[in-house]
C-alpha positions as CSV (number, residue, x, y, z in Angstrom):
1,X,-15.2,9.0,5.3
2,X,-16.1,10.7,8.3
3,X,-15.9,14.3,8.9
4,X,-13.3,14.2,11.1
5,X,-10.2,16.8,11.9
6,X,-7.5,14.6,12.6
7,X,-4.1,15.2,10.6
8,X,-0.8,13.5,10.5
9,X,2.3,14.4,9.2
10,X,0.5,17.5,8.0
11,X,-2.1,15.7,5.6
12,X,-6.0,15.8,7.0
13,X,-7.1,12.4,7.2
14,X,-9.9,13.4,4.3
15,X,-7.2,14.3,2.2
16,X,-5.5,10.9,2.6
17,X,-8.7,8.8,1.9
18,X,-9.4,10.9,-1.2
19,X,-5.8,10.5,-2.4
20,X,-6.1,6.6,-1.9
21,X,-9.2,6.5,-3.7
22,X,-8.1,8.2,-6.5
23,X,-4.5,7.0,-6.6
24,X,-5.6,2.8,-6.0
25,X,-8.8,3.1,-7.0
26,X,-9.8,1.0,-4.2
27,X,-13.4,1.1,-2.5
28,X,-14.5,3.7,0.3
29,X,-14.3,0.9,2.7
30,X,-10.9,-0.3,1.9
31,X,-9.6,3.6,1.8
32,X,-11.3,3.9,4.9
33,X,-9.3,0.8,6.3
34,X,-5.8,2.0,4.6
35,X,-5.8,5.5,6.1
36,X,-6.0,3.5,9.8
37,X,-3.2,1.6,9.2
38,X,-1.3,4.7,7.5
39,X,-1.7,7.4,9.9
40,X,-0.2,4.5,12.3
41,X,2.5,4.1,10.3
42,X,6.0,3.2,12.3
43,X,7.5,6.6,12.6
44,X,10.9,5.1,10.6
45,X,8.7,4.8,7.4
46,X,6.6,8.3,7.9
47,X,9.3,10.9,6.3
48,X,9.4,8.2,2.8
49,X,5.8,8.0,2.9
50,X,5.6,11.9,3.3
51,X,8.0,12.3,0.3
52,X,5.7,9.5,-1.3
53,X,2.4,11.1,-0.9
54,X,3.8,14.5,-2.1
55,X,6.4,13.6,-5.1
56,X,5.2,10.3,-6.0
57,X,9.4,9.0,-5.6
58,X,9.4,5.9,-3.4
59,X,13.3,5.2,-1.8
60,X,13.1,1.7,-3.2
61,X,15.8,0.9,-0.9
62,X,13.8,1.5,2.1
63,X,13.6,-2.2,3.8
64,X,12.7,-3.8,6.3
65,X,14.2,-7.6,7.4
66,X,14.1,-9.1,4.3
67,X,11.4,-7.0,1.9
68,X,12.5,-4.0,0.6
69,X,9.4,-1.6,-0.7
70,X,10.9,-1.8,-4.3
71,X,10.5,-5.7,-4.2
72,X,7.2,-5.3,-2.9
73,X,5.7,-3.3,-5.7
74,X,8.1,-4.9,-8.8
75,X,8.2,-8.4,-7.7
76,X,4.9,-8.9,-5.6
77,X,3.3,-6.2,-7.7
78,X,1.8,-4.6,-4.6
79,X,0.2,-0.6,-4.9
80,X,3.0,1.8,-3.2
81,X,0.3,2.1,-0.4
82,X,0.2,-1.9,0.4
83,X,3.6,-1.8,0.3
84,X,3.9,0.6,2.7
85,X,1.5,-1.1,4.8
86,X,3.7,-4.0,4.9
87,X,6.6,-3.2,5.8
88,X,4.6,-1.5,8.4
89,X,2.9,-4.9,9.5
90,X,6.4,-6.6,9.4
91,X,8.0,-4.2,12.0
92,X,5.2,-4.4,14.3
93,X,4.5,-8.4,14.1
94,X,7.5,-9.6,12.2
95,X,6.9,-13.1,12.4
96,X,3.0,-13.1,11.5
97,X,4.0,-10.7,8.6
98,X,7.2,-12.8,7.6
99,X,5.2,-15.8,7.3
100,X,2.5,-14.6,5.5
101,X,4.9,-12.5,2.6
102,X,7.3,-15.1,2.2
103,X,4.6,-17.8,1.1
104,X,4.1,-18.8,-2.2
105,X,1.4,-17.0,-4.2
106,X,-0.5,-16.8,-7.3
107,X,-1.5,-13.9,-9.9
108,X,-3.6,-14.5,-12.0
109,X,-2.7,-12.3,-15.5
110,X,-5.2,-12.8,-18.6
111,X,-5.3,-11.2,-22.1
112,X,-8.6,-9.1,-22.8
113,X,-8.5,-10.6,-25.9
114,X,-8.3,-14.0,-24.7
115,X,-11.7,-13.4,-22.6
116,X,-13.7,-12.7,-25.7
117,X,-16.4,-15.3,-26.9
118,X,-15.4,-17.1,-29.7
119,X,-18.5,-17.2,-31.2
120,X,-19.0,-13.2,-31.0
């Protein structure tokens, strides 16, 4: 990430793209994209992201329309920091975001074992 000196809510910006490295194990350029969209956050989800980032709790009631961030993660099995992205994108262009979460989706789970070659 870019040397740069920019902090919000108290947390340097390199601090947050380390932390969503490590914590989602995502790639520099999709950290990179993450902390944008985070240190934009809407300033009604800052203060549970704050205690997010420090404690690790999440208020799983915290909602917006119909998706509440506990739903998010359990149910679409979105990372904490997706999740907080989207209820972000659903304040800002509800009806883009509304349309896109509420659509049917797949996930694809497998067994290790099942992967194996037969033959091996």
């Amino acid at each position: 990430m870019e040397n740069q000196e920019m902090t919000w809510l108290g947390i340097s910006t390199e601090e947050l793209f380390n932390g969503i490295v490590e914590r989602s194990s995502c790639n520099k350029g999709s950290a990179e994209s993450l902390v944008k969209e985070i240190c934009y956050l809407d300033a009604s989800l800052c203060e549970s992201f704050r205690c997010y980032w420090e404690t690790g709790k999440i208020d799983t009631s915290l909602s917006v329309g119909d998706f509440s961030i506990g739903n998010l993660i359990e149910k679409r099995q979105m990372h904490p920091l997706g999740a907080f992205a989207a209820l972000d994108w659903l304040i800002k262009e509800p009806e883009n975001a509304n349309k896109a979460l509420k659509r049917p989706y797949d996930r694809i789970i497998y067994d290790e074992q099942s992967l194996k070659r037969k033959d091996s």
